[in-house]
N, C-alpha and C positions, 0 to 999 in steps of 0.2 A: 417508522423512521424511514427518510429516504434518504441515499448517497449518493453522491454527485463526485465522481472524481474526476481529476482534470493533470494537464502537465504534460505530457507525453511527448512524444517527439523523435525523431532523427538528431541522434547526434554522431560525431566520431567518437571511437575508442581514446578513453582516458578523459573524455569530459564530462560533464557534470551535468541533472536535470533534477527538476526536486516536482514530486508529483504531490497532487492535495484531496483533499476527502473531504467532504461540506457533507455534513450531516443535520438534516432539518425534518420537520414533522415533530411526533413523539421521540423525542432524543433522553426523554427520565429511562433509566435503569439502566443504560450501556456499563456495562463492566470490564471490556474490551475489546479494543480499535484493533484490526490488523492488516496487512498487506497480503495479498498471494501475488503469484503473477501463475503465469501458464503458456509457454512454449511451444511451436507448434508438435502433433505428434507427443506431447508430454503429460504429463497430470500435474494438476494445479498443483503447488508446493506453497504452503508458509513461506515469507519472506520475512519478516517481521511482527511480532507484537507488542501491544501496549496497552498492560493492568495493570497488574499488583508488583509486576518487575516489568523490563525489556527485554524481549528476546528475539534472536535475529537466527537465521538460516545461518549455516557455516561458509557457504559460498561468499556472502556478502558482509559478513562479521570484519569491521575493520573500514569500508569504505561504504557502508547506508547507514543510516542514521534516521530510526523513526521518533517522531516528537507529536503532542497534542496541541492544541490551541483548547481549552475548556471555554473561555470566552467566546472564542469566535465557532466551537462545534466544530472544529477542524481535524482531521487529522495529516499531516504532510510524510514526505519519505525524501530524503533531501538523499542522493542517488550519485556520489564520484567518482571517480577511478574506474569510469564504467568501462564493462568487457563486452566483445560478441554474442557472450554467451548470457547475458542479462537481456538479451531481446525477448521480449513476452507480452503478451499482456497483462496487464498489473490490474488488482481488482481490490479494492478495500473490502472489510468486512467487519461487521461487528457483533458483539455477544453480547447479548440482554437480559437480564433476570424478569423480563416481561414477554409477554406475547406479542410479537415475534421473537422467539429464541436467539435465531438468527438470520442475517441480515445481508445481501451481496447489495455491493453497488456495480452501475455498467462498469468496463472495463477501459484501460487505456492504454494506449497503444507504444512503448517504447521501443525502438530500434537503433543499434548501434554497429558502425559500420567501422568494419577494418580498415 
């Protein structure tokens, strides 16, 4: 499976970017979509997932919101009440009960400016 993610951007504080995750090739077995992102100087962190429930980072619980698209192989991260401190780069991921286990996509690039 290959991931394609896209969205990123410059925005100000307090506004809104929804980033997307195309996943194409062998797409059978994904059992879970997720987000990381990663800071400079930081380690990659969970920001969201989506399996068997939704679970999101504490940070961002309240103002992200991850969704799938099954039809379209998507997965999105619809991203408001953005803060300084969400600047990262955002990286999808998934988890397969097939070979490959697991799966990064390139990364993208959010920045928010006070």
């Amino acid at each position: 499976v290959q991931l394609q993610a896209s969205g990123g951007g410059l925005v100000q504080a307090g506004g809104s970017l929804r980033l997307s995750c195309a996943a194409s090739g062998t797409i059978s077995g994904i059992k879970v979509m997720e987000w990381y992102r990663q800071a400079p100087g930081k380690e990659r962190e969970l920001v969201a997932s989506s399996g068997g429930r939704t679970n999101y980072a504490d940070a961002v619980r309240g103002r992200f919101t991850i969704s799938r698209d099954n039809a379209k192989n998507t997965l999105y991260l619809q991203m408001n009440n953005l803060k300084p401190e969400d600047t990262a780069v955002y990286y999808c991921h998934v988890v397969k009960t097939t070979l490959p286990f697991y799966v990064w996509g390139q990364g993208t690039q959010v920045t928010v400016s006070s």
